[in-house]
C-alpha positions in Angstrom: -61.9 -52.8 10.6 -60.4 -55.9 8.9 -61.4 -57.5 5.7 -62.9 -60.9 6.5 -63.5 -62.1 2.6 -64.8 -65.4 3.6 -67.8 -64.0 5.1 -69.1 -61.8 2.3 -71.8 -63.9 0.5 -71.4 -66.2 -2.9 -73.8 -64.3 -4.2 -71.5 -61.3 -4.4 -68.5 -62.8 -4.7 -69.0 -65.0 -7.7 -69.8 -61.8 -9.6 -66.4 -60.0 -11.5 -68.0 -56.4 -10.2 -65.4 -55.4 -8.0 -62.8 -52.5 -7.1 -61.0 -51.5 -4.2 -61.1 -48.1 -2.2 -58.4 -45.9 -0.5 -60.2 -45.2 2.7 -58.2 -42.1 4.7 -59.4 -39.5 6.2 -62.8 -39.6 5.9 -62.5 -39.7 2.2 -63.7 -42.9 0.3 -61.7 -43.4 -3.5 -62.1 -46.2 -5.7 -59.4 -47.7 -7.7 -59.4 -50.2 -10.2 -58.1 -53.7 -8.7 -56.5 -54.8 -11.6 -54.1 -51.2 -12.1 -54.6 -49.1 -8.7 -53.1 -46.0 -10.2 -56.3 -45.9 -12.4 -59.9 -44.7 -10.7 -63.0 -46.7 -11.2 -66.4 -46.7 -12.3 -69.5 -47.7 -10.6 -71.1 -47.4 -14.3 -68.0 -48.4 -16.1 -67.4 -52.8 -16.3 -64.5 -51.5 -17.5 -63.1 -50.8 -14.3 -63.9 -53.6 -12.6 -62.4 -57.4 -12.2 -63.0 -60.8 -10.2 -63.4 -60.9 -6.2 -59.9 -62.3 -5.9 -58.5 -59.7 -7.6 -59.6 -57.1 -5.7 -58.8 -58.8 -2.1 -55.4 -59.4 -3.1 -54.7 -56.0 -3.8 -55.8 -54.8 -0.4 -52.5 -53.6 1.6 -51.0 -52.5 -1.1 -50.5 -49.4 -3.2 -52.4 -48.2 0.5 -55.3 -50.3 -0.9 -57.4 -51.0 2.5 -60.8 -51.9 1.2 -62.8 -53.9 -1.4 -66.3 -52.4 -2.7 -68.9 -54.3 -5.2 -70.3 -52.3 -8.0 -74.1 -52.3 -8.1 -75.5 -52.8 -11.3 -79.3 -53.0 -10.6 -78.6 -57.0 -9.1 -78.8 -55.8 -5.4 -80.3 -53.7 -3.2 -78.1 -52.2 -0.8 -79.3 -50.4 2.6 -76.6 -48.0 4.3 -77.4 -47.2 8.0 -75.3 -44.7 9.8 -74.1 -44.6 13.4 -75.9 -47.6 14.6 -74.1 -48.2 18.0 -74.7 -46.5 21.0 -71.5 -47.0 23.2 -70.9 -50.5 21.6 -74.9 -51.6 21.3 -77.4 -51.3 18.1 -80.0 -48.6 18.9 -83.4 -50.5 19.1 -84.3 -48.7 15.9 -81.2 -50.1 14.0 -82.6 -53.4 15.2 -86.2 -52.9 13.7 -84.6 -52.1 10.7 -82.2 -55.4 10.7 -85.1 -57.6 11.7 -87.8 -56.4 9.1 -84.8 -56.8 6.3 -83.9 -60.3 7.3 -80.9 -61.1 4.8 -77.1 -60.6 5.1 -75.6 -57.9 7.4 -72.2 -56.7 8.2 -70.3 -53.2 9.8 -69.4 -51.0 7.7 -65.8 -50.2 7.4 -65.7 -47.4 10.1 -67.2 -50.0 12.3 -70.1 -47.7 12.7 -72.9 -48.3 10.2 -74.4 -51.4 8.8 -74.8 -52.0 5.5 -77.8 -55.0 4.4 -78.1 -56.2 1.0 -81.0 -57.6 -0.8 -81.7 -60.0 -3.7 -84.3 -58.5 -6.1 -85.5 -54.9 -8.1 -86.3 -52.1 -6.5 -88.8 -49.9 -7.8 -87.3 -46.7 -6.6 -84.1 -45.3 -7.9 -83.3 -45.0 -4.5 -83.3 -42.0 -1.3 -81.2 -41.0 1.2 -82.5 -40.0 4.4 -81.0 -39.2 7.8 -78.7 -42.2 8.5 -80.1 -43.8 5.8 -79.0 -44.7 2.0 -80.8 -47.3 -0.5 -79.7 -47.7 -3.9 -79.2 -50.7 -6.6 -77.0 -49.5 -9.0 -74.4 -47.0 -10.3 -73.0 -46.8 -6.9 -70.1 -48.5 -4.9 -70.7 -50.8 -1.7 -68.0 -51.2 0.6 -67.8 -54.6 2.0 -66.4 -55.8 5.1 -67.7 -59.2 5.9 -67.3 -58.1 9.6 -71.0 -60.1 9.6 -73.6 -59.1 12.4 -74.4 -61.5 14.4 -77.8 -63.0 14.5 -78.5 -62.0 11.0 -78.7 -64.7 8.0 -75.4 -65.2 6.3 -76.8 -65.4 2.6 -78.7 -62.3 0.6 -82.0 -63.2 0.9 -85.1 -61.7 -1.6 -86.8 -58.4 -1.3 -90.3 -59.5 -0.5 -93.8 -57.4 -1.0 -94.0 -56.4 2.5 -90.3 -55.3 2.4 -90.9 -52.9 -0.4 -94.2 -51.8 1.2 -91.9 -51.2 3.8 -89.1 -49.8 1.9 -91.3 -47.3 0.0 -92.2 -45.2 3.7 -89.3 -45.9 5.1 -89.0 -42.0 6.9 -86.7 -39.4 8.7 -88.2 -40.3 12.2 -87.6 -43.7 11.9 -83.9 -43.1 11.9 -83.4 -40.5 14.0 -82.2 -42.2 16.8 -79.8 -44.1 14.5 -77.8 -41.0 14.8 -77.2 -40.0 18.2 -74.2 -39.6 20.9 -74.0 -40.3 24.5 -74.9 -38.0 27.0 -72.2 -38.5 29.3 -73.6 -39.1 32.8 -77.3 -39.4 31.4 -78.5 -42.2 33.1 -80.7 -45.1 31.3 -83.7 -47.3 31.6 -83.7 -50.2 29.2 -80.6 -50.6 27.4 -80.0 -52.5 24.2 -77.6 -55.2 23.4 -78.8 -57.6 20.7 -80.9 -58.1 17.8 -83.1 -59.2 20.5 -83.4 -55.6 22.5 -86.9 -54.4 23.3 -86.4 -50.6 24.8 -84.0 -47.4 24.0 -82.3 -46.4 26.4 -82.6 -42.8 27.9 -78.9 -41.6 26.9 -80.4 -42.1 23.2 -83.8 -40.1 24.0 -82.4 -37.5 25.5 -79.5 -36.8 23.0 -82.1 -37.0 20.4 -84.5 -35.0 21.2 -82.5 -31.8 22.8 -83.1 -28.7 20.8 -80.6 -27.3 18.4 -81.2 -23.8 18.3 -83.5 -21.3 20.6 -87.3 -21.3 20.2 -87.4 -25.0 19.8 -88.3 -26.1 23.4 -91.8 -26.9 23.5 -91.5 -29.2 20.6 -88.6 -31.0 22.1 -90.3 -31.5 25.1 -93.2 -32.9 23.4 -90.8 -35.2 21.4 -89.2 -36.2 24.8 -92.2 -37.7 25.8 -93.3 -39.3 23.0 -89.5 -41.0 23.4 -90.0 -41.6 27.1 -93.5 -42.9 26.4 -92.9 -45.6 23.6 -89.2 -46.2 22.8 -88.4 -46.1 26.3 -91.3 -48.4 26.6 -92.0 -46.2 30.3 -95.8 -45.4 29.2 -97.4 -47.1 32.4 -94.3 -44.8 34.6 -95.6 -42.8 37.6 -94.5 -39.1 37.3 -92.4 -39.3 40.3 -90.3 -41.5 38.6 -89.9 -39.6 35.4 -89.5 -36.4 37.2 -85.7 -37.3 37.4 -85.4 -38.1 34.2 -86.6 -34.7 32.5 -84.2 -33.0 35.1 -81.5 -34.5 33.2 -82.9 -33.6 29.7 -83.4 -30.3 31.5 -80.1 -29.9 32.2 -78.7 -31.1 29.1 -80.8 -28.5 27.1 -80.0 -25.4 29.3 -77.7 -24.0 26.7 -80.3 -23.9 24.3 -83.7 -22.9 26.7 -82.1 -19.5 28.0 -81.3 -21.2 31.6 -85.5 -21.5 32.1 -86.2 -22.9 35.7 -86.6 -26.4 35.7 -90.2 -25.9 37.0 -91.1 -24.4 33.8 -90.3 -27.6 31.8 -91.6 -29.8 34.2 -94.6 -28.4 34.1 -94.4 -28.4 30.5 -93.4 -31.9 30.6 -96.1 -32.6 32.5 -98.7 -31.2 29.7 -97.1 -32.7 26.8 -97.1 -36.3 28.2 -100.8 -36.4 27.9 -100.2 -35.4 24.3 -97.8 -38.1 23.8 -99.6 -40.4 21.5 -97.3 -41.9 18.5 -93.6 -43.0 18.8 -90.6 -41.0 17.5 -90.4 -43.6 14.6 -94.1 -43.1 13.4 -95.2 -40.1 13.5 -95.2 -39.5 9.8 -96.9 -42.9 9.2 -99.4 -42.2 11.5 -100.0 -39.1 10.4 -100.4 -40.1 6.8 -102.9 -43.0 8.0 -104.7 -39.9 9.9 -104.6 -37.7 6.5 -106.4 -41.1 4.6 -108.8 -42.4 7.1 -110.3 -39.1 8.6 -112.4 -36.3 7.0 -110.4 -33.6 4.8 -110.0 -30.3 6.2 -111.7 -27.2 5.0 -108.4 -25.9 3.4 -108.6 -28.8 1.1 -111.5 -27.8 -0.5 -109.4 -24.8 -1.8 -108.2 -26.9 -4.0 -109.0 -29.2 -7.1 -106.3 -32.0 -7.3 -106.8 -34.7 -5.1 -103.0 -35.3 -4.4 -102.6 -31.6 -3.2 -105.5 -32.0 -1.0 -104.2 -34.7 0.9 -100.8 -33.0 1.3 -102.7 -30.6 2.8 -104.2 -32.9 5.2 -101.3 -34.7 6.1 -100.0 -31.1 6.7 -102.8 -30.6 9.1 -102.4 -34.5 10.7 -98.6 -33.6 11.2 -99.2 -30.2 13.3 -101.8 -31.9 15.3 -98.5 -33.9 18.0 -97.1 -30.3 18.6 -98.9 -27.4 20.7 -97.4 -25.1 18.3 -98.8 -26.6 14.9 -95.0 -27.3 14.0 -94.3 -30.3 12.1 -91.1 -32.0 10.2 -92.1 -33.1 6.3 -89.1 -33.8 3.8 -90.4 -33.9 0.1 -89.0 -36.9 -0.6 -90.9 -38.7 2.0 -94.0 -36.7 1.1 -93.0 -37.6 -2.8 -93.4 -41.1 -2.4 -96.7 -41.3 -0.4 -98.0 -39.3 -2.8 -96.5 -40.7 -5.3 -94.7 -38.4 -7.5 -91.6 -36.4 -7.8 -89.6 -34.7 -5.0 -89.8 -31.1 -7.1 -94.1 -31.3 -7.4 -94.3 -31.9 -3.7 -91.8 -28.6 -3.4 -93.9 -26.5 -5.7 -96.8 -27.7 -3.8 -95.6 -26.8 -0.3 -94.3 -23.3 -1.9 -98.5 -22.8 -2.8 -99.5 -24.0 0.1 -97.2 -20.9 2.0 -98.1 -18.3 -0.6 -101.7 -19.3 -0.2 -101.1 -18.9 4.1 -102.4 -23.1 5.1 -98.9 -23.0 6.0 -95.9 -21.5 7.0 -91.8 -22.4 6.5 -90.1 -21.7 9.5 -86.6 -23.7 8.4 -86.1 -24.7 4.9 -85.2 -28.4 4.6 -81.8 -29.2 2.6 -81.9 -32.5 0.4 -77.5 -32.4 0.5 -77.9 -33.4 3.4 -81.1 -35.0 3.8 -82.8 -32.4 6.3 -86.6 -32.0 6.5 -88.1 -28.8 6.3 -90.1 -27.7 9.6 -93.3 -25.8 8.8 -96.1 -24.3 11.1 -99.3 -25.3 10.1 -101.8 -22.1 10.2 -105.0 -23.0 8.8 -106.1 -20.1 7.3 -108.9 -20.8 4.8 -108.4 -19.1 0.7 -110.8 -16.3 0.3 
């Protein structure tokens, strides 16, 4: 990617907070612009010098990028692996349209990065594909701007940090997917205008990883199929093709099953389909408010743990296994509270058998623990 200075906004470029970066190899260091052979700081105005500065120092001393340091002025949003063989994913474009203010490529050409005017009430997450932050961190610039997006920074809003605040790991997933070679598609996206995903990106994001994790996938192909496709009002004859390429594409993990099995299967998780990929914990959490409590929340006395429990219970209810995805972070902020009392929480809730871990979820790098939801009421 080439630096295109003129395109990065006033806003930031006015400001002395910058440094450049040595970029190679998948390794990101930043350098003072005013001495390269000295690191910088993202908490250190020491470090850092005028925009000028720092874009006439890129090309030398192997200099190839220029990064502002955040210092609680700016709200930055990091998406990874937005494009699809050249085109946003339809989710990446939800995400550019809701934000509405400046947007360019990231430096590997593969990300976006969006910047806001305003404070942010969080000290920021990082989810699959996903990064916010405001301060005491780097953000490289390209001003390779995206098209169709304002050029200026534009103000965080109230219904952007509603927004913000349950921003989840669904709604990114498909941010983060590769091609399926000779996957065929329906729908395809190509603008900040697109309206449907295409199948390449449902079926690449919803193939299981490891054994035993089939049904759920299935379920999570149809839900795909069924809303980000946009394919709800499809006759089965015409999807039947489709889930023979998923099929196919999952054999290495399914133990070679006969096609008929996950057609079939297929066929019993469509009616089951009811919330998109990029909802489900939304919609699950409005379930958890609106809708009576279960009977394992009486169990217990704080008011916060019994609706864990029943968005627990709301999350289980889109698989025929009870399994269900839940990061703490995410749960942390609907709740309201930190990360580690959401963990201790979901530890109680196992010891006390409402539900069980079946893979531990890893906050380096940002994966959601999946859980089985069992129901059993406290003696």
């Amino acid at each position: 990617m080439h630096l295109k200075p003129d395109n990065i906004p006033n806003e930031l470029r006015n400001r002395p907070q910058w440094v450049n970066f040595k970029v190679q190899d998948g390794r990101k260091t930043p350098y003072m612009a005013r001495n390269p052979n000295c690191k910088a700081s993202s908490t250190d105005p020491a470090t850092w010098a005028p925009f000028a500065d720092a874009v006439n120092m890129v090309g030398r001393h192997d200099i190839n990028a220029v990064a502002y340091a955040l210092n609680g002025d700016f709200v930055a949003v990091d998406l990874d692996d937005c494009f699809l063989n050249g085109e946003l994913s339809v989710q990446t474009i939800e995400i550019v349209k809701r934000l509405a203010t400046y947007t360019e490529r990231s430096i590997s050409g593969t990300g976006l990065h969006a910047l806001l005017s305003g404070e942010l009430l969080c000290r920021g997450r990082k989810l699959p594909g996903f990064e916010l932050y405001c301060d005491k961190r780097f953000i490289i610039c390209t001003g390779i701007h995206l098209p169709d997006t304002p050029t200026a920074i534009h103000p965080i809003d109230s219904e952007i940090l509603e927004w913000l605040s349950h921003v989840t790991e669904p709604t990114h997933a498909i941010c983060s997917v590769g091609s399926v070679g000779s996957v065929g598609s329906v729908g395809s996206v190509g603008s900040v205008t697109g309206q449907a995903v295409s199948v390449d990106e449902i079926i690449s994001t919803t193939l299981p990883k490891r054994h035993g994790e089939r049904n759920i996938c299935i379920l999570r192909f149809a839900r795909g199929l069924r809303f980000e496709a946009a394919l709800q009002d499809s006759a089965f004859c015409d999807l039947r093709p489709l889930v023979k390429k998923w099929h196919v594409a999952a054999l290495p993990f399914i133990n070679t099953r006969d096609f008929d099995e996950t057609w079939a299967d297929f066929i019993r998780a469509w009616d089951r389909a009811q919330v998109p990929l990029s909802g489900m914990l939304d919609a699950a959490w409005k379930t958890a408010l609106s809708e009576p409590m279960p009977a394992e929340a009486s169990a217990y006395d704080n008011p916060l743990v019994q609706q864990l429990v029943a968005l627990c219970r709301a999350l289980s209810a889109h698989s025929p296994e009870c399994h269900f995805f839940l990061s703490m972070h995410s749960a942390a902020t609907l709740l309201n509270v930190k990360p580690m009392q959401v963990l201790r929480w979901l530890r109680m809730l196992q010891v006390d058998g409402i539900i069980e871990l079946l893979l531990r979820g890893d906050h380096r790098v940002s994966r959601a623990g999946r859980y089985r939801w069992l129901g059993a009421a406290l003696p």
